[in-house]
N, C-alpha and C positions, 0 to 999 in steps of 0.2 A: 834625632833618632839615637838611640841607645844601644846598645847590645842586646838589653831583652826584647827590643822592639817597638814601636811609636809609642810616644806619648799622648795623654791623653789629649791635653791640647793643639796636638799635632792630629789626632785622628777627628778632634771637632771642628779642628781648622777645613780639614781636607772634606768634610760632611759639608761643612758653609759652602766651598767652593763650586761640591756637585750640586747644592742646592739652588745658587744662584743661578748654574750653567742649567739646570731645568725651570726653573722660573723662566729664565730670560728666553727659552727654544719654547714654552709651554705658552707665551703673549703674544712671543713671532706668530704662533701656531692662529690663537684667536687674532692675528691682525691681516694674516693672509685665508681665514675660512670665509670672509665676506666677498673677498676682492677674488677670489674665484670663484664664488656660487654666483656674483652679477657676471663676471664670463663665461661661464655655462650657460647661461639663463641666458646671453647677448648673442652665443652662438648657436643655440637651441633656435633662437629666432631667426639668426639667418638661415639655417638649414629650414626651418618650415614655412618660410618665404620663397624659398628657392624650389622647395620641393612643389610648392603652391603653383608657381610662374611658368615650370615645367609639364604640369598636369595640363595649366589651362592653355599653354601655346601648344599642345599637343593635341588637344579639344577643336580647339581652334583651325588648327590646322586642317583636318580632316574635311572641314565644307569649306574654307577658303576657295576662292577670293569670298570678300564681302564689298558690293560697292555699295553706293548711293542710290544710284540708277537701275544696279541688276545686280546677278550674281548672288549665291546665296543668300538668304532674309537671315539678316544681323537687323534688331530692334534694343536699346535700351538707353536708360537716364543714369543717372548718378549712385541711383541706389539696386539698378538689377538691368541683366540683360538676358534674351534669350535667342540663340544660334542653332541653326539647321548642320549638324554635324556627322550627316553621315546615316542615322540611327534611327527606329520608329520614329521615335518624338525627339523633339528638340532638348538640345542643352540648354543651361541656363546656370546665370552664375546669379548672388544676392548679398548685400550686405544686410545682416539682417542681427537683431541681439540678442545676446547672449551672456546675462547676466547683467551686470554693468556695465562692460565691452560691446564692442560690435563684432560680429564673424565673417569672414570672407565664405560663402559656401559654394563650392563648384560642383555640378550636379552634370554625370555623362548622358543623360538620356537613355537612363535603360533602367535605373532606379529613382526611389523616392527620397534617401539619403545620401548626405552630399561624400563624394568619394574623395576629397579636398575638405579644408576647412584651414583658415588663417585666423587668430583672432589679430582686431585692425583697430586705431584708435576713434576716438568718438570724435565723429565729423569727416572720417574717412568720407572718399568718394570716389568712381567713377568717372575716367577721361577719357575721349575717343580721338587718336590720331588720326586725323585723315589725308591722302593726298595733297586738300591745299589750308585748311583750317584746323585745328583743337576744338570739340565740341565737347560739352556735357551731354548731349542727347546721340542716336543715333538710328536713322540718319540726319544729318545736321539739317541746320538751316538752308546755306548758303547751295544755292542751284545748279553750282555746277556737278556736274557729275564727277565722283573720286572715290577712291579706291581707300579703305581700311588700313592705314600699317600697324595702329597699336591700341591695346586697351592697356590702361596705366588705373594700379588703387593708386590714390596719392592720399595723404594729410590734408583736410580741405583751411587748415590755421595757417599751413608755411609753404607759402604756393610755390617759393624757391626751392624745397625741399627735394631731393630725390624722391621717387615713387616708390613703395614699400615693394609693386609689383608691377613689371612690365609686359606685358606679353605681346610679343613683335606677331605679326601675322607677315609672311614674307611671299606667296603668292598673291600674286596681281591678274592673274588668269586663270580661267579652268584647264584642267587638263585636256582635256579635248573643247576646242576654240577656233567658231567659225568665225574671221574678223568681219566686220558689216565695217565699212571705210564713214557711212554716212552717219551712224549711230557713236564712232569712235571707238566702241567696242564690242566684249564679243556673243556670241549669239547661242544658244543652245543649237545644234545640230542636226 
């Protein structure tokens, strides 16, 4: 620098410089717009999982217990179930498609459009926790009488996998419950 002031090569010097310092914040920029629109999009989905598991263990809840034997009519397979919740008509949940996906649709009994909706991948399915077995169907097989603790969506590909969604059903009785000792449980009133 000079007395009259920068040179010219000095002021095309210092241009290169800011140019590279925007080039090089302007590729940062395209190498981190991917890698947070897949974690929005991965937190989008657990929030609408969660909100999903919420709705239905809330559904759920309202006519619990569900057993084998007695207690509210819980029926379904892998791909839909339907639950006495409280309401006219019964709820019901369906995986059912929706476009090339599949949809988890949870439906409260009181409309025709589902007040939930998850989209779930292809081959999703339906699992029934019960007191002493895992069924696909409900009520299961096996004869002994048991009590409902969970409907699980899972992956039907990665059977190891966590369940996209769990809904715990956590009453085991009615709220008003005559025990019969010979029946094991309890009796409507």
């Amino acid at each position: 620098m000079s007395d009259a002031g920068y040179t010219l090569v000095e002021t095309l010097a210092a241009m290169a410089v800011v140019g590279l310092a925007l080039g090089g914040l302007s590729l940062g920029m395209q190498v981190l717009g991917p890698s947070h629109l897949a974690t929005s999009q991965a937190i989008a989905a657990l929030d609408s999982a969660r909100n999903a598991e919420t709705r239905f263990e809330g559904l759920l809840a309202r006519g619990a217990p569900y057993g084998s034997g007695s207690g509210a009519p819980l029926t379904g397979d892998g791909k839909a179930l339907t639950f006495g919740c409280g309401r006219a008509k019964p709820c019901r949940a369906e995986l059912a498609a929706d476009g090339p996906a599949l949809a988890f649709r949870i439906y409260d009994g009181q409309s025709d459009t589902p007040v939930q909706t998850l989209r779930a991948p292809d081959g999703a399915r339906l699992t029934y926790g019960g007191q002493w077995t895992t069924s696909a169907i409900w009520p299961p097989a096996d004869p002994r009488r048991q009590a409902l603790r969970s409907i699980a969506l899972i992956k039907a590909a990665a059977a190891d996998a966590p369940p996209l969604i769990e809904a715990r059903i956590w009453g085991e009785e009615p709220a008003v419950c005559a025990f019969d000792p010979v029946m094991q449980d309890c009796r409507a009133p």
